[in-house]
C-alpha positions as CSV (number, residue, x, y, z in Angstrom):
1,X,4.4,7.4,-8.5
2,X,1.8,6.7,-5.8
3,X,1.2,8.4,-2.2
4,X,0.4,5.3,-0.5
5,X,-3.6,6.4,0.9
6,X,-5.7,3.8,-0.7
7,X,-8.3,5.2,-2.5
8,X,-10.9,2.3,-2.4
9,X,-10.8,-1.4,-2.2
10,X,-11.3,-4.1,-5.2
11,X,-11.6,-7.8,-5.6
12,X,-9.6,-10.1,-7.6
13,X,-12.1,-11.6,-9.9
14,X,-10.5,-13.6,-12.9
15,X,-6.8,-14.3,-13.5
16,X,-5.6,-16.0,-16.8
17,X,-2.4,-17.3,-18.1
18,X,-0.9,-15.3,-20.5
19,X,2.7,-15.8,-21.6
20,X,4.5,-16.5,-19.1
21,X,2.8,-14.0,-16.5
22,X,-1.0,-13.8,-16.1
23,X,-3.7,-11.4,-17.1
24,X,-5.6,-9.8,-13.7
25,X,-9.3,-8.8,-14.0
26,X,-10.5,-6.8,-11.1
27,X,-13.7,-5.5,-10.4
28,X,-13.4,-2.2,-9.2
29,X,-15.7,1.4,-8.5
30,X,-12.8,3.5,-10.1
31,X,-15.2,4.2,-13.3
32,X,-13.7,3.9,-16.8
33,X,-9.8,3.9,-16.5
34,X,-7.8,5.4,-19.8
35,X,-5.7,2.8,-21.2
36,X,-2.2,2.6,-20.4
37,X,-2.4,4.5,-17.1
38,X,-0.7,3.1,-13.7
39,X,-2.7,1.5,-10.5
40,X,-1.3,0.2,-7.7
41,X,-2.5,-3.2,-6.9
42,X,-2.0,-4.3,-3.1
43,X,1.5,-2.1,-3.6
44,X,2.5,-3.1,-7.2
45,X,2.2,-0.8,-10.1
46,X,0.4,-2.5,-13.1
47,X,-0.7,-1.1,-16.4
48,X,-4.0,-1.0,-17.1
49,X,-4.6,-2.6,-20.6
50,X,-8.7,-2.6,-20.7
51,X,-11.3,-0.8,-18.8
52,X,-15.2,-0.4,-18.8
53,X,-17.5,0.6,-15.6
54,X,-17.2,-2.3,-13.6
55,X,-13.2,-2.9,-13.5
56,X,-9.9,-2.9,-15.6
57,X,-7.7,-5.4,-16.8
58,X,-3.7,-5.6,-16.0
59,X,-1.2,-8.1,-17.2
60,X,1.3,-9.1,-14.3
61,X,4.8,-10.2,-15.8
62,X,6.6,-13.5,-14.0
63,X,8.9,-11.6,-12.1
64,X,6.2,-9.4,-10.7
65,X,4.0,-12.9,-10.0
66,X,7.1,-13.9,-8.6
67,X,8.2,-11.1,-6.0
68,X,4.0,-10.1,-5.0
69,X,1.5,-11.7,-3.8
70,X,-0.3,-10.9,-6.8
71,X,0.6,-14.5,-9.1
72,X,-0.7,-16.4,-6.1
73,X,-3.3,-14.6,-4.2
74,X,-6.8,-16.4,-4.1
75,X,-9.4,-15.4,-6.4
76,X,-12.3,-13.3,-4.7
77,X,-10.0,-11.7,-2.8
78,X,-9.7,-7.6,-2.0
79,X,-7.0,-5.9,-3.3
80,X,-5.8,-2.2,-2.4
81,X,-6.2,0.2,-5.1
82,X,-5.1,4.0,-6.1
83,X,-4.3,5.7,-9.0
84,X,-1.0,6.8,-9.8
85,X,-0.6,10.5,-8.3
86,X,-1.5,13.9,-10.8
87,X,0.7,16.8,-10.4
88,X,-0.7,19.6,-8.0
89,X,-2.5,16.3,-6.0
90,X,-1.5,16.5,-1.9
91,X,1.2,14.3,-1.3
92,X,-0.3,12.7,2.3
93,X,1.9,9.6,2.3
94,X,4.8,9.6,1.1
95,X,6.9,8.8,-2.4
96,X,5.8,5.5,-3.5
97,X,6.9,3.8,-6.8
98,X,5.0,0.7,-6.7
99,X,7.8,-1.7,-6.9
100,X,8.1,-4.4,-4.7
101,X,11.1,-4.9,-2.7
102,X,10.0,-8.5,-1.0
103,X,7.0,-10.5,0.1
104,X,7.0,-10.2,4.2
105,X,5.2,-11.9,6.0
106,X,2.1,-11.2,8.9
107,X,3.5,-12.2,12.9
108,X,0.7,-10.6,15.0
109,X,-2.0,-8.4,15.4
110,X,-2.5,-6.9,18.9
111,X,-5.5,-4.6,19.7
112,X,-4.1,-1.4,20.7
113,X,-7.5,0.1,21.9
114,X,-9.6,0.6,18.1
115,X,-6.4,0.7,16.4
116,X,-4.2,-2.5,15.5
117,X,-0.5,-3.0,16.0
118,X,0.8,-5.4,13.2
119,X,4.4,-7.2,13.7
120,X,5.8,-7.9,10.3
121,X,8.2,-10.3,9.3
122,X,11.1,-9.3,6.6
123,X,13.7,-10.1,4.7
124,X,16.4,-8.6,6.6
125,X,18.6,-7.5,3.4
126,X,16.1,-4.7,3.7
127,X,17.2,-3.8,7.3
128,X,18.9,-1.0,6.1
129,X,16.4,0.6,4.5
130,X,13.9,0.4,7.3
131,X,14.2,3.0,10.8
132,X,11.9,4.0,13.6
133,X,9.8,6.8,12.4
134,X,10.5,6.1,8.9
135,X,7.7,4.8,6.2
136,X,7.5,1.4,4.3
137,X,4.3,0.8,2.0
138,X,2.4,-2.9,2.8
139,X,0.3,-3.8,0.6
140,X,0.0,-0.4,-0.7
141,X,-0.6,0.9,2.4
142,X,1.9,4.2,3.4
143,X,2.6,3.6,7.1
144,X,4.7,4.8,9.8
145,X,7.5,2.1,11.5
146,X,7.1,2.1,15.4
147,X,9.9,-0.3,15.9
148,X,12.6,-1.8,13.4
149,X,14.5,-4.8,14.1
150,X,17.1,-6.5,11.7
151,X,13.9,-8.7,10.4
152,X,11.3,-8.0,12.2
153,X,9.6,-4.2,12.0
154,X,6.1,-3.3,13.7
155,X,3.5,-0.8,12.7
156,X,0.4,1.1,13.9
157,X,-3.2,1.2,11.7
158,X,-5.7,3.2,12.9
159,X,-9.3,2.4,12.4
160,X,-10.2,4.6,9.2
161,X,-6.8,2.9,7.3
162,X,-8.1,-1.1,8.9
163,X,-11.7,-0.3,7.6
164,X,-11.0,1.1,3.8
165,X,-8.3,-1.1,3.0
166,X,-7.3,-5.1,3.2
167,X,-5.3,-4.7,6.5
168,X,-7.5,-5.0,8.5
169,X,-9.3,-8.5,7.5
170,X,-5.7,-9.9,7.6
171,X,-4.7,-12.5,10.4
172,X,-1.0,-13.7,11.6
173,X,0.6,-15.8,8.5
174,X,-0.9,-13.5,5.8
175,X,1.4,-12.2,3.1
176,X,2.0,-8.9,2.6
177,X,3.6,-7.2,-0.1
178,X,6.6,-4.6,1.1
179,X,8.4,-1.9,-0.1
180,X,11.2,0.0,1.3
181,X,10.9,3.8,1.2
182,X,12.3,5.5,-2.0
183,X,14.5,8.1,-0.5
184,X,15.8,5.7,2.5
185,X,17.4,3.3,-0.9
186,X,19.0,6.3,-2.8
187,X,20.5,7.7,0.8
188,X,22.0,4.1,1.9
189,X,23.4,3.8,-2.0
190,X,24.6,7.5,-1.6
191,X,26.4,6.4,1.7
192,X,27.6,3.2,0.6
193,X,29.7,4.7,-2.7
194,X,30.7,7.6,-0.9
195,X,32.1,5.3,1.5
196,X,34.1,2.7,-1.1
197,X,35.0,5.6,-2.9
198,X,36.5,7.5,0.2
199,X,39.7,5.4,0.7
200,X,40.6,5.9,-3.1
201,X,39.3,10.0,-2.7
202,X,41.8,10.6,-0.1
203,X,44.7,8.9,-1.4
204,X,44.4,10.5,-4.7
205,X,44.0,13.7,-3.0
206,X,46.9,13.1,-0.9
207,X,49.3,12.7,-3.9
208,X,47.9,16.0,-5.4
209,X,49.0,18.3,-2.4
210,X,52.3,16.7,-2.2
211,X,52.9,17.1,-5.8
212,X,52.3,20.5,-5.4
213,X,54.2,20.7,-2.8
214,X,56.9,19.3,-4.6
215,X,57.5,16.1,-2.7
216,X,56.2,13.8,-5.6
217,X,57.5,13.7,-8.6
218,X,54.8,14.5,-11.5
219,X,54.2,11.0,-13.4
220,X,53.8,12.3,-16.7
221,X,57.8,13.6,-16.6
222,X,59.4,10.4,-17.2
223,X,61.6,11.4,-13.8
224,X,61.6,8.7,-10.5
């Protein structure tokens, strides 16, 4: 799990077919990774598989390639980068698990005094996910919606987050990599079973009380 507060940026130096996904070589000032561990690249959790001073290494599978940015982004470009979260670490973002939800797409930047306002472009499956006030993660980035629409959502990036991460050298068309929040997709799932499940619920509970209330015959007793 990841908080979404970038801890530094990195640059996308090598990347090298392997399989059918691709290896990722980023240079990096995280110091000497341990093997195995998770870091979120631009929003997508990867393994790292080598590390030394300079970077790490991370294999990206074809459906990850396919559903990020990451199997098409430019070589020599930054990447956001943080470490998946240690027990007892503040929580300053919010829940983030580093699996992308959809590729959306950069509308607008608008100078809001020294902050930005971005309007991003989504799938709008997703809509249901996403409210006013809520969080989604862009490019690894934990952010705060002003204003949802049923494809369309618009957020707020203050200078510190436009100067420490990649969001703020990105211009109208740029690709972003999105991801709902975490406890927004288990509370729509929640609502949508409760809800199929309701009609069948009630009926079943219906029969119960007038069983026991003797107006239903019991269909284990052979009677009609």
């Amino acid at each position: 799990m990841f908080t979404g507060l970038v801890e530094l940026k990195g640059t996308l130096v090598r990347r090298a077919r392997r399989g059918p996904g691709f290896r990722l070589a980023i240079e990096a000032a995280l110091g000497k990774l341990v093997l195995g561990e998770s870091v979120s690249v631009s929003g997508a959790c990867l393994t790292v598989i080598s590390s030394d001073e300079r970077g790490f290494e991370a294999d990206v599978s074809l459906e990850t390639a396919d559903k990020t940015t990451l199997g098409g982004l430019a070589l020599g470009s930054s990447v956001n980068l943080e470490r998946a979260l240690k027990l007892g670490d503040r929580l300053g973002g919010h829940w983030v698990s580093g699996h992308v939800d959809a590729v959306a797409s950069l509308v607008s930047v608008t100078e809001a005094g020294e902050a930005k306002r971005l309007e991003i472009a989504y799938p709008a499956r997703l809509a249901r996910f996403i409210a006013e006030k809520g969080s989604v993660t862009l490019d690894g980035v934990s952010l705060t919606v002003n204003e949802a629409g049923p494809d369309t959502l618009s957020v707020m990036v203050i200078p510190h987050t436009l100067s420490v991460t990649t969001l703020g050298e990105k211009k109208p068309g740029a690709l972003l990599n999105l991801e709902v929040d975490t406890l927004a997709r288990y509370a729509v799932r929640f609502l949508e079973q409760s809800r199929a499940a309701a009609p069948a619920a009630s009926e079943a509970s219906l029969k119960a009380a007038l069983h026991g209330a003797g107006f239903v015959p019991d269909p284990g007793s052979g009677n009609s």
